[in-house]
DOKOL-722253 format. One record per atom (N, C-alpha, C, O): residue number from 1; residue in one letter; chain; atom name; x, y, z. Coordinates in nm, 3 decimals, always signed. Atoms other than C-alpha are relative to their C-alpha. Layout:
REM residues N
<r NUM; 'A'; 'A'; 'CA'; <X; Y; Z>>
...
This chain:
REM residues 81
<r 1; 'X'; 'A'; 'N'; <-0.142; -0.030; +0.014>>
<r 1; 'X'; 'A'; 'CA'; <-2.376; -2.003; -0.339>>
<r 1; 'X'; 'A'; 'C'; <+0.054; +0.052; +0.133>>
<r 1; 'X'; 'A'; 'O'; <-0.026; +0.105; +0.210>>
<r 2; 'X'; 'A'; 'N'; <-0.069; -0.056; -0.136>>
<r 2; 'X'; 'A'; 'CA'; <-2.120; -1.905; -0.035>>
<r 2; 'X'; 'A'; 'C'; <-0.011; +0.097; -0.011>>
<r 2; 'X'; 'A'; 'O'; <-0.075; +0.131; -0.110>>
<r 3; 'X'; 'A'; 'N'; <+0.064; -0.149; -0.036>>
<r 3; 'X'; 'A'; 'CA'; <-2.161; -1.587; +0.051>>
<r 3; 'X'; 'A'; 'C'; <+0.180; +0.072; -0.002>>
<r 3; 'X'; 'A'; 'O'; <+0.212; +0.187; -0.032>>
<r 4; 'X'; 'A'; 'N'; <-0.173; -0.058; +0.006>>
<r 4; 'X'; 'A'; 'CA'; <-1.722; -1.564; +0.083>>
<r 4; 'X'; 'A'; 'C'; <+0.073; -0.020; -0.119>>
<r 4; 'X'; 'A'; 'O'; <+0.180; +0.032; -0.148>>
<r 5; 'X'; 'A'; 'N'; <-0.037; +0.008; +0.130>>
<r 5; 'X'; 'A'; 'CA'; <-1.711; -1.713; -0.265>>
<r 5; 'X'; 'A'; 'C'; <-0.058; +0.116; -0.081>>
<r 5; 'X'; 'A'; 'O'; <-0.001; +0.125; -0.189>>
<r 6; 'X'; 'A'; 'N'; <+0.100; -0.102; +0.066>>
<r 6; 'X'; 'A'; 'CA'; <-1.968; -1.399; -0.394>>
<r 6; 'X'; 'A'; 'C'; <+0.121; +0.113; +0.062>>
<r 6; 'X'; 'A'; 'O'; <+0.192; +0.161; -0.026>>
<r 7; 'X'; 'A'; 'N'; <-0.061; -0.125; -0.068>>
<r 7; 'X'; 'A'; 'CA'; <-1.772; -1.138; -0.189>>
<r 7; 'X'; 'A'; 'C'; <+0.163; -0.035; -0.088>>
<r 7; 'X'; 'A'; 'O'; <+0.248; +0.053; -0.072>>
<r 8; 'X'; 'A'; 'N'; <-0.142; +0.094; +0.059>>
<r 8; 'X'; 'A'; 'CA'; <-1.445; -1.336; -0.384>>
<r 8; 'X'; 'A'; 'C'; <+0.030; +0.127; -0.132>>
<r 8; 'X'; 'A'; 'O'; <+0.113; +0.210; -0.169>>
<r 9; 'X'; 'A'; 'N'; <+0.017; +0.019; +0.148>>
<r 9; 'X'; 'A'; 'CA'; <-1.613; -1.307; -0.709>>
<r 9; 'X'; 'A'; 'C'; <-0.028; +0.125; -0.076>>
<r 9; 'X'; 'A'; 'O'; <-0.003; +0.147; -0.194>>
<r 10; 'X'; 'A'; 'N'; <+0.000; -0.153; +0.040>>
<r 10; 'X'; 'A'; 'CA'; <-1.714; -0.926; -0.708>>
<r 10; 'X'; 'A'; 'C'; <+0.086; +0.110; -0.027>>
<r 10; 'X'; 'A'; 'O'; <+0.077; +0.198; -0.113>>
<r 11; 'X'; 'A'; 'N'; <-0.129; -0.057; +0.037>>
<r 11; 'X'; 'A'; 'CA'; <-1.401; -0.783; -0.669>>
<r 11; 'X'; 'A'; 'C'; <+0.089; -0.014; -0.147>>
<r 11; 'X'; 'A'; 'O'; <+0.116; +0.078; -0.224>>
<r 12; 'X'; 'A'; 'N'; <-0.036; +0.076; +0.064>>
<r 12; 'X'; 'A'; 'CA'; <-1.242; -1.010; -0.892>>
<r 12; 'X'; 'A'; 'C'; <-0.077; +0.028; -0.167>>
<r 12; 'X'; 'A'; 'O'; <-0.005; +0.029; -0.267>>
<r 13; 'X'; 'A'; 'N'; <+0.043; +0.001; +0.090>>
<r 13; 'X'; 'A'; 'CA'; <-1.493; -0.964; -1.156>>
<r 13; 'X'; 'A'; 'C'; <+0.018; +0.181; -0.036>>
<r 13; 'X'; 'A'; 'O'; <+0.056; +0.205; -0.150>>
<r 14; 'X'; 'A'; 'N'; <-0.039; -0.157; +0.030>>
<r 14; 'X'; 'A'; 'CA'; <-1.463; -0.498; -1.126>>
<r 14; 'X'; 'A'; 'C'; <+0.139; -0.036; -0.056>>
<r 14; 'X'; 'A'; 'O'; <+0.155; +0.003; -0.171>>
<r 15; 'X'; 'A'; 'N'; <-0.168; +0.001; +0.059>>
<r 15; 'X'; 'A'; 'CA'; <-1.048; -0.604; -1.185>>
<r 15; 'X'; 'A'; 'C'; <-0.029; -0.032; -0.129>>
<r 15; 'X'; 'A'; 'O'; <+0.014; +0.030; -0.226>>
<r 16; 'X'; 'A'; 'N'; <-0.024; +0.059; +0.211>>
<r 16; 'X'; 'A'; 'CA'; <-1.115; -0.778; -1.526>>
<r 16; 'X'; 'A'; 'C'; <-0.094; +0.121; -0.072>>
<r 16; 'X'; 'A'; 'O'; <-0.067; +0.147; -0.189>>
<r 17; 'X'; 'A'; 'N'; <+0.035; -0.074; +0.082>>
<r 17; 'X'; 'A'; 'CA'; <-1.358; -0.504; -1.612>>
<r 17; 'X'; 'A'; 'C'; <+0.081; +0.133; -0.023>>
<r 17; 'X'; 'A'; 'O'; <+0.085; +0.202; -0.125>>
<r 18; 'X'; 'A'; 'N'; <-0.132; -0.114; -0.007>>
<r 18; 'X'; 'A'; 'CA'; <-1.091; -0.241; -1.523>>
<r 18; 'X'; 'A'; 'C'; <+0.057; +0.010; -0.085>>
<r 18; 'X'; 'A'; 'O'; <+0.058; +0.108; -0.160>>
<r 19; 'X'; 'A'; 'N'; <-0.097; +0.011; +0.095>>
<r 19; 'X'; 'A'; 'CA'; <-0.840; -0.393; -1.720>>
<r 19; 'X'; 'A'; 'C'; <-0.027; +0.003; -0.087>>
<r 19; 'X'; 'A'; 'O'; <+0.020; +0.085; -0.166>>
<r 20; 'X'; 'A'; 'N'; <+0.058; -0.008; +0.163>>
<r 20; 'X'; 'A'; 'CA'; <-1.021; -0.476; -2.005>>
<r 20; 'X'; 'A'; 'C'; <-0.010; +0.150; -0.024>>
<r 20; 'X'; 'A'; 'O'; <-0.004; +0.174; -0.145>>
<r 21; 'X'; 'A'; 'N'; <+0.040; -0.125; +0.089>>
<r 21; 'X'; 'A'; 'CA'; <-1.084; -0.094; -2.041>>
<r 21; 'X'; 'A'; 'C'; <+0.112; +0.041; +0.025>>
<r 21; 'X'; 'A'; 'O'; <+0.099; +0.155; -0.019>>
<r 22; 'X'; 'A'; 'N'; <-0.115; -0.079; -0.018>>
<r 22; 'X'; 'A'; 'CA'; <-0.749; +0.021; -1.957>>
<r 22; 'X'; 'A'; 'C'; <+0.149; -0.094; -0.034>>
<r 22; 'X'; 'A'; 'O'; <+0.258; -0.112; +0.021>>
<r 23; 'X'; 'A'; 'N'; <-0.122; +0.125; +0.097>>
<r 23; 'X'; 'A'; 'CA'; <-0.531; -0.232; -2.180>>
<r 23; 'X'; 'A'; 'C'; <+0.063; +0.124; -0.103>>
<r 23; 'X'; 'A'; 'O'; <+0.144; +0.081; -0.186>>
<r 24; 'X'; 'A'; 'N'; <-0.026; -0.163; +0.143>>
<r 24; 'X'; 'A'; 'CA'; <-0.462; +0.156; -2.429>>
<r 24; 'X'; 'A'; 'C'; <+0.192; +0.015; +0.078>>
<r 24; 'X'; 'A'; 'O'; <+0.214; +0.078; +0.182>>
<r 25; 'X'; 'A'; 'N'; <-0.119; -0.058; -0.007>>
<r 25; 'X'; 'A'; 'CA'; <-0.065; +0.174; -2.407>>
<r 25; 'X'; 'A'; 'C'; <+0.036; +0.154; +0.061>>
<r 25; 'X'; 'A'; 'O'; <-0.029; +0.244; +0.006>>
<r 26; 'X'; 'A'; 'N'; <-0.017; -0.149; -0.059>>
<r 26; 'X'; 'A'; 'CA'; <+0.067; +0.514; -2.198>>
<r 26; 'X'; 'A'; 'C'; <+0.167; -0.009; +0.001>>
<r 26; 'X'; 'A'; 'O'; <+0.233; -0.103; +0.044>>
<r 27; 'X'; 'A'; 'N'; <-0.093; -0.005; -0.056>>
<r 27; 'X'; 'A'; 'CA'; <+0.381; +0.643; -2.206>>
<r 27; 'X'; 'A'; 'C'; <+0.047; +0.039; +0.126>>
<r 27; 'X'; 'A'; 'O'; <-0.019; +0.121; +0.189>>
<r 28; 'X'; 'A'; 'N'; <-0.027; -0.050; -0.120>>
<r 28; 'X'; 'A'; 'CA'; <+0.595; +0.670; -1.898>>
<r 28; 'X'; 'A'; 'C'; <+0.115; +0.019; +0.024>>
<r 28; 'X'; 'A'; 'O'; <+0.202; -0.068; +0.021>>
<r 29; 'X'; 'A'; 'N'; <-0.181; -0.054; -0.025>>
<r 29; 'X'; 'A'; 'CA'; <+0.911; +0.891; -1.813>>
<r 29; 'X'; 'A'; 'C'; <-0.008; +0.026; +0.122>>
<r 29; 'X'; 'A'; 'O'; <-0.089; +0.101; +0.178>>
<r 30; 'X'; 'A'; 'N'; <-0.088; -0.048; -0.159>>
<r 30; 'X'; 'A'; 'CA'; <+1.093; +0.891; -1.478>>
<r 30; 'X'; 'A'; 'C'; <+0.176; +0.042; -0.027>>
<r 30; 'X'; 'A'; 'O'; <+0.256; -0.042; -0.070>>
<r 31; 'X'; 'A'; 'N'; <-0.101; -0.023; +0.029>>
<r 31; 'X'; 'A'; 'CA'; <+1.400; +1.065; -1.510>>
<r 31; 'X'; 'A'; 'C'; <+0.076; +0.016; -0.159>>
<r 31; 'X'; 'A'; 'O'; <+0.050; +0.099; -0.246>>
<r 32; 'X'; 'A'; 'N'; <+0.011; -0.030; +0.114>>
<r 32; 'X'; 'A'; 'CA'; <+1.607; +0.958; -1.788>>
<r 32; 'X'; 'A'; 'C'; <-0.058; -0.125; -0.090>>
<r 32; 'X'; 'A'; 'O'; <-0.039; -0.138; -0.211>>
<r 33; 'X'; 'A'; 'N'; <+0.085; +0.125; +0.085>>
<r 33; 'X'; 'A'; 'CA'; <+1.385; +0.614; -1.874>>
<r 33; 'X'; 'A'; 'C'; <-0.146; +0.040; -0.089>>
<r 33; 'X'; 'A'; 'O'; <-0.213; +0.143; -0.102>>
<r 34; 'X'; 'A'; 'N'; <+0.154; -0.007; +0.086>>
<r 34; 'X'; 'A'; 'CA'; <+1.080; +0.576; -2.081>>
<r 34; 'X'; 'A'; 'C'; <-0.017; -0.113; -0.085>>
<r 34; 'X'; 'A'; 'O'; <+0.062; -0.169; -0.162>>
<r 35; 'X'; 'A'; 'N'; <+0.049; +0.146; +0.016>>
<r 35; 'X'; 'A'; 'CA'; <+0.865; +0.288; -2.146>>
<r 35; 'X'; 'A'; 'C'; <-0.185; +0.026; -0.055>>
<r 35; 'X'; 'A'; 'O'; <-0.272; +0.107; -0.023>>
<r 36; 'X'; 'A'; 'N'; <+0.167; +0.044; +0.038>>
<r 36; 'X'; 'A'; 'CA'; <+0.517; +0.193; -2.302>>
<r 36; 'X'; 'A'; 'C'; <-0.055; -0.090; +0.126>>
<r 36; 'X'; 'A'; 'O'; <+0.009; -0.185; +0.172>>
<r 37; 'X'; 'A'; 'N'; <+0.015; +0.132; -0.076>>
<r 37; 'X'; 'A'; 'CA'; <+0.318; +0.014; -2.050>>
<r 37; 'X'; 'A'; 'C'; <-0.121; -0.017; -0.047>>
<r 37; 'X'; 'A'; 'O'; <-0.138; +0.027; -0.161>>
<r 38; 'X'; 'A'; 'N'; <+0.120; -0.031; +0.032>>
<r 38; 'X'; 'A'; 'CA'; <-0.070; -0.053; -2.046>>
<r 38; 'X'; 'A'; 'C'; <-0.062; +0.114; +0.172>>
<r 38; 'X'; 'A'; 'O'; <-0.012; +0.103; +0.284>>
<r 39; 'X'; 'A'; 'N'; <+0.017; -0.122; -0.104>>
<r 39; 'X'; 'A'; 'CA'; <-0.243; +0.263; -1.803>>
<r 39; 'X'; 'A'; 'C'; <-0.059; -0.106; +0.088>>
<r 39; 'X'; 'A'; 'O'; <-0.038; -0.060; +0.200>>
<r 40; 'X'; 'A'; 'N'; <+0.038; +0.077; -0.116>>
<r 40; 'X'; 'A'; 'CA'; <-0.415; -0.062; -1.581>>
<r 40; 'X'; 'A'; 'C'; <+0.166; -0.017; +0.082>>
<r 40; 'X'; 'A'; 'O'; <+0.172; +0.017; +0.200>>
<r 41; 'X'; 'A'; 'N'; <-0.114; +0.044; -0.038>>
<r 41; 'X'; 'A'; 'CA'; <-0.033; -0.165; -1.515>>
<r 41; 'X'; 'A'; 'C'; <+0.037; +0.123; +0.107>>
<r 41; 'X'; 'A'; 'O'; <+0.072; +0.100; +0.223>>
<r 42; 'X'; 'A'; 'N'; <-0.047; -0.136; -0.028>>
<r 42; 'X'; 'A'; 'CA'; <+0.043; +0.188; -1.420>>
<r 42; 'X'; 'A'; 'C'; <-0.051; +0.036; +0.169>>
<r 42; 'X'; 'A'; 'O'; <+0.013; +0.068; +0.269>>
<r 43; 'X'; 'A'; 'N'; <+0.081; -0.046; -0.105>>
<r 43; 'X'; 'A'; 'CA'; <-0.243; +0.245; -1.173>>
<r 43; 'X'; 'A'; 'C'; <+0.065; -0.144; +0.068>>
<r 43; 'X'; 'A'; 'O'; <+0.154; -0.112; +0.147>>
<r 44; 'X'; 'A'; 'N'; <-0.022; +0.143; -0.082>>
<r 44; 'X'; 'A'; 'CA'; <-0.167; -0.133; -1.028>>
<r 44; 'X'; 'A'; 'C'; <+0.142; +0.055; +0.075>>
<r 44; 'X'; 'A'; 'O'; <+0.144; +0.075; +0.196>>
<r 45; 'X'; 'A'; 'N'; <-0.161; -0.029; -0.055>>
<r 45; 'X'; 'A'; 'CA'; <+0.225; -0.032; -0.963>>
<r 45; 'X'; 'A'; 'C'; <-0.040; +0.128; +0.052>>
<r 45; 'X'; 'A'; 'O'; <+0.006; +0.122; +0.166>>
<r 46; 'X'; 'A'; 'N'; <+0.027; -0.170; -0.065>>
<r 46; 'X'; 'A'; 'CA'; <+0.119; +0.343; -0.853>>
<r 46; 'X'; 'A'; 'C'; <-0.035; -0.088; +0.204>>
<r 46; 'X'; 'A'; 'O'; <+0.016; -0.074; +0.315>>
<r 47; 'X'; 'A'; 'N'; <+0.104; +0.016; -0.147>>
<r 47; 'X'; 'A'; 'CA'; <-0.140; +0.149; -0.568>>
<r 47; 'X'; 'A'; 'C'; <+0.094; -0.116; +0.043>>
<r 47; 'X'; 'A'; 'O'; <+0.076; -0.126; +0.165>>
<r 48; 'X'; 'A'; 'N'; <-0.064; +0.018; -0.072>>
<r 48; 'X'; 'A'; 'CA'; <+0.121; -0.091; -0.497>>
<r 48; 'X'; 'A'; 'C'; <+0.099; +0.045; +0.088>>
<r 48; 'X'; 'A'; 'O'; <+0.114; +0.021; +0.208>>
<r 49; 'X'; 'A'; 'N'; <-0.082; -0.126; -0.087>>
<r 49; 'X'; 'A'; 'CA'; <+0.371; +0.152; -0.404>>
<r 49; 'X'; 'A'; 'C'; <-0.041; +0.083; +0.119>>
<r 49; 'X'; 'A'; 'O'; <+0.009; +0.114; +0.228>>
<r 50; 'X'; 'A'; 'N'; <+0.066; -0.108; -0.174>>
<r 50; 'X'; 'A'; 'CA'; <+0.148; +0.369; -0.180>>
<r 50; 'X'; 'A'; 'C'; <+0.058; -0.087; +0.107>>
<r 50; 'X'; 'A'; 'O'; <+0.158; -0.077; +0.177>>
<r 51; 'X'; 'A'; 'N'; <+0.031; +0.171; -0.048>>
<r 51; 'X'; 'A'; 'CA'; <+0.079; +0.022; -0.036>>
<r 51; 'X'; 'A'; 'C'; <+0.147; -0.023; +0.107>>
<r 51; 'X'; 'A'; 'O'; <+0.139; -0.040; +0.229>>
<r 52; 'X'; 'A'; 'N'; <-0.106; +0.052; -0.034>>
<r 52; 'X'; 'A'; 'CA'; <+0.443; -0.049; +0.038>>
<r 52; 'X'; 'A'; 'C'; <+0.024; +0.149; +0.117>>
<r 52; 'X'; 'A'; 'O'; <+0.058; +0.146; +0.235>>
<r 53; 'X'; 'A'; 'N'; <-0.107; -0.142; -0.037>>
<r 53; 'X'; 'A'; 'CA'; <+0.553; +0.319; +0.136>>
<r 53; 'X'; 'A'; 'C'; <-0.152; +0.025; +0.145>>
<r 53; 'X'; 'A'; 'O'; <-0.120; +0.047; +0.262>>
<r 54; 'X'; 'A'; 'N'; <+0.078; +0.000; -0.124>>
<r 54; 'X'; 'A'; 'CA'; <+0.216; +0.338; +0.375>>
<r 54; 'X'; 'A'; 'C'; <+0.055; -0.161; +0.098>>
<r 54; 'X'; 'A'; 'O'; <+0.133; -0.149; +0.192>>
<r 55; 'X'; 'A'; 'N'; <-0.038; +0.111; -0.100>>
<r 55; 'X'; 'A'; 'CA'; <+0.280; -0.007; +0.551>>
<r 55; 'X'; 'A'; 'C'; <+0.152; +0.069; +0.038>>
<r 55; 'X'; 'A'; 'O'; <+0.128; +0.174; +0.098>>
<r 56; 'X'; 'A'; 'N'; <-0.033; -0.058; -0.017>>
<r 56; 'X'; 'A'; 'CA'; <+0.639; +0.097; +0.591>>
<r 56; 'X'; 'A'; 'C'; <+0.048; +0.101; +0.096>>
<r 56; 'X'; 'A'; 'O'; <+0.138; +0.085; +0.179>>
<r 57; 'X'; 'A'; 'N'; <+0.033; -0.124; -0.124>>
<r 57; 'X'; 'A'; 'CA'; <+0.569; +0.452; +0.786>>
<r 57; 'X'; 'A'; 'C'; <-0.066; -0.043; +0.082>>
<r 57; 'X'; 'A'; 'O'; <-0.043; +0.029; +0.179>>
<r 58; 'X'; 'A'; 'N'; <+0.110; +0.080; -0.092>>
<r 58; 'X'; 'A'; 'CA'; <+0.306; +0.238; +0.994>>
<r 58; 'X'; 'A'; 'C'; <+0.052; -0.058; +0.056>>
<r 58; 'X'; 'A'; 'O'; <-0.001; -0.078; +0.165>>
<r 59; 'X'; 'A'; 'N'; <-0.062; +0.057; -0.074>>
<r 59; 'X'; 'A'; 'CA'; <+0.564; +0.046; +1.099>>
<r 59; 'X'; 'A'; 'C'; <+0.119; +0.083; +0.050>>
<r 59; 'X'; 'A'; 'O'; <+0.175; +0.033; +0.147>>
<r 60; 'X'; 'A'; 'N'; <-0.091; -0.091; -0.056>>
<r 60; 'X'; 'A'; 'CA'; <+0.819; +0.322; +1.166>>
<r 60; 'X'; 'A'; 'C'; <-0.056; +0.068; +0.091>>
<r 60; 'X'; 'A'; 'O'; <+0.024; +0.094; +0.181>>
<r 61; 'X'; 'A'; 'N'; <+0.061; -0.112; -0.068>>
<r 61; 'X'; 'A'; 'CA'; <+0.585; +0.548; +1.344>>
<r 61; 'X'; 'A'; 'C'; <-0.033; -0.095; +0.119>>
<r 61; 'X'; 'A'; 'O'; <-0.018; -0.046; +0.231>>
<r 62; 'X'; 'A'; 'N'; <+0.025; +0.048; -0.093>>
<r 62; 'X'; 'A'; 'CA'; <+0.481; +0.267; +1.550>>
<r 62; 'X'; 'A'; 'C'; <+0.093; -0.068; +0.099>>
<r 62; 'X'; 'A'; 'O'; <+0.057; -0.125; +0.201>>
<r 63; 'X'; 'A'; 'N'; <-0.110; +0.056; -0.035>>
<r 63; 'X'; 'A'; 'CA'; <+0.823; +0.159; +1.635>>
<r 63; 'X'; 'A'; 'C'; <+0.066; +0.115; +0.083>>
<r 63; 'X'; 'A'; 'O'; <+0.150; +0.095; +0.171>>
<r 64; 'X'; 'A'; 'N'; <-0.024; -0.095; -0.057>>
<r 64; 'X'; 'A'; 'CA'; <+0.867; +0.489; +1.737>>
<r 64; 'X'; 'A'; 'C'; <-0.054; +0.026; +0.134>>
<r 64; 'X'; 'A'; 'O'; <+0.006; +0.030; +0.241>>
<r 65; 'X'; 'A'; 'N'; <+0.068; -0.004; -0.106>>
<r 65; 'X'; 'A'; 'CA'; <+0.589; +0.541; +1.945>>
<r 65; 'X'; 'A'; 'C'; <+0.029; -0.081; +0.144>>
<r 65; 'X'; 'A'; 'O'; <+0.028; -0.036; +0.259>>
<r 66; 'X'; 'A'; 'N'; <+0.012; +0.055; -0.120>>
<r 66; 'X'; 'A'; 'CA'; <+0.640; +0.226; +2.149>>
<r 66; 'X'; 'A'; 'C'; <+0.186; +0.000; +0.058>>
<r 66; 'X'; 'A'; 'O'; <+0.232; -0.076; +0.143>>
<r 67; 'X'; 'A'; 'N'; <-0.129; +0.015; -0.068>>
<r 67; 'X'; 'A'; 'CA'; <+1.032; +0.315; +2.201>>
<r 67; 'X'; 'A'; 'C'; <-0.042; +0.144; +0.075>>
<r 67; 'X'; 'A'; 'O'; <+0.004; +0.132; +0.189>>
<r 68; 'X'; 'A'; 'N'; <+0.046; -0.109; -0.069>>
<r 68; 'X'; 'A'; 'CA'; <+0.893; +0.669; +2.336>>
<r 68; 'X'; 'A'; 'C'; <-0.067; -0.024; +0.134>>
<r 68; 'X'; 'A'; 'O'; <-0.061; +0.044; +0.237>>
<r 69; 'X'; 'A'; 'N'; <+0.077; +0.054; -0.122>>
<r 69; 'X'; 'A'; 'CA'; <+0.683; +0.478; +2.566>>
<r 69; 'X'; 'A'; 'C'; <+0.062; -0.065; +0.081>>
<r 69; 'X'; 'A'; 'O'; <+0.037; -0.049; +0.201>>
<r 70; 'X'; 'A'; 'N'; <-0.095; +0.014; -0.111>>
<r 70; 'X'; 'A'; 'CA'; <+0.947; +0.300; +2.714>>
<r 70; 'X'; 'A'; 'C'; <+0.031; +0.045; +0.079>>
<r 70; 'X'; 'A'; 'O'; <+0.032; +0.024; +0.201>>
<r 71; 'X'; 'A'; 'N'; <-0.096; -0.090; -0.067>>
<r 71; 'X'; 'A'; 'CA'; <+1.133; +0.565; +2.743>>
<r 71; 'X'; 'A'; 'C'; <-0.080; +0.040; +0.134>>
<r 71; 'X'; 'A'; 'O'; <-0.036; +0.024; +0.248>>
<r 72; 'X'; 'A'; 'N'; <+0.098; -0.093; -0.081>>
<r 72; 'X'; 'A'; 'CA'; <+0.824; +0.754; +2.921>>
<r 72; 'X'; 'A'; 'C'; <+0.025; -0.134; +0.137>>
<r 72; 'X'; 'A'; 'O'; <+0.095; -0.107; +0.235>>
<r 73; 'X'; 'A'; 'N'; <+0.032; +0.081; -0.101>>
<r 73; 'X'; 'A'; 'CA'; <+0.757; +0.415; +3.148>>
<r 73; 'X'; 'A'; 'C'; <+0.205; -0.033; +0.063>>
<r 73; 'X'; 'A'; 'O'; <+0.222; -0.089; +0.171>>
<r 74; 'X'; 'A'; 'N'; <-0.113; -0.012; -0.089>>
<r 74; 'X'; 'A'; 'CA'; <+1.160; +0.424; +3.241>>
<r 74; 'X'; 'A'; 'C'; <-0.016; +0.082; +0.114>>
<r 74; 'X'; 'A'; 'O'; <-0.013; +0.047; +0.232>>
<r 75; 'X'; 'A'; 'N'; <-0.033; -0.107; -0.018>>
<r 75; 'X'; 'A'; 'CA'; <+1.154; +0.765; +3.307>>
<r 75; 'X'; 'A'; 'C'; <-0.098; +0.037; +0.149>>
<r 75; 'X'; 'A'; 'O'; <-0.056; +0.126; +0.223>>
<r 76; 'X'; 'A'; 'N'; <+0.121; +0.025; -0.036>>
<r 76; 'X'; 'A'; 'CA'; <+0.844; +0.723; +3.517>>
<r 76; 'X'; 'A'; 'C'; <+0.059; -0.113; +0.164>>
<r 76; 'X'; 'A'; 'O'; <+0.045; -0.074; +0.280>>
<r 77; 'X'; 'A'; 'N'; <-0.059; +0.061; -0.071>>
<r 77; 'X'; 'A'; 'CA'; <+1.021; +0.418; +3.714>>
<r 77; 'X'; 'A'; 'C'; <+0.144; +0.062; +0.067>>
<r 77; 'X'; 'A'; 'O'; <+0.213; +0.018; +0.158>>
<r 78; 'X'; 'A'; 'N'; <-0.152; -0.064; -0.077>>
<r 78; 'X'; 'A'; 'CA'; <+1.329; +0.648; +3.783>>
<r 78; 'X'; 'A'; 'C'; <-0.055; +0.063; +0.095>>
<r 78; 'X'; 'A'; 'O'; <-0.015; +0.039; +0.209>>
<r 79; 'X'; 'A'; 'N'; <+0.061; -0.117; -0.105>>
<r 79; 'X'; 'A'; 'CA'; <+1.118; +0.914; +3.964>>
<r 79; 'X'; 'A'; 'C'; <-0.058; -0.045; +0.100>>
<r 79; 'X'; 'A'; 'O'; <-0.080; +0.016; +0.204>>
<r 80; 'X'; 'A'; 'N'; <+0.064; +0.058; -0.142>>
<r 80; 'X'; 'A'; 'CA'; <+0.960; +0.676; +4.176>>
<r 80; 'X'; 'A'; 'C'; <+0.130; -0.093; +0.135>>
<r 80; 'X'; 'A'; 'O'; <+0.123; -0.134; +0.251>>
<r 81; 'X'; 'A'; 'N'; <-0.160; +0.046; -0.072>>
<r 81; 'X'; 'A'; 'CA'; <+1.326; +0.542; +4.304>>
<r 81; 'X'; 'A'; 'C'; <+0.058; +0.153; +0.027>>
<r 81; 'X'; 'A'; 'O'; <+0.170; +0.169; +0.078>>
């Protein structure tokens, strides 16, 4: 067997055992909503969110950094004029 189809198939196979045990309905209030979901759904939307809100800051912080560095390598080119 491939060795990238096995590395595929392991992951893939922990998710269905996940779910299967975490299919039990939870309620969930934000504010003034509230909804049944299943608690796999929950954790899935929780770890996408990080997900989103880390990528995100990773790209702000780094957008930052390299306008700082400009700045620095302007600032840097002024003093030598």
């Amino acid at each position: 067997m491939n060795l990238k189809l096995i590395l595929i198939l392991i992951p893939a196979c922990i998710a269905i055992v996940f779910l299967v045990q975490n299919v039990e309905a939870v309620e969930v209030r934000f504010l003034f909503w509230s909804m049944a979901i299943s608690r796999a759904l929950v954790i899935f939307f929780t770890f996408i969110m990080g997900f989103v809100v880390g990528w995100f800051l990773h790209g702000f912080l780094s957008y930052r950094k390299a306008k700082k560095d400009k700045m620095d390598q302007s600032m840097s080119f002024d003093n030598k004029l």
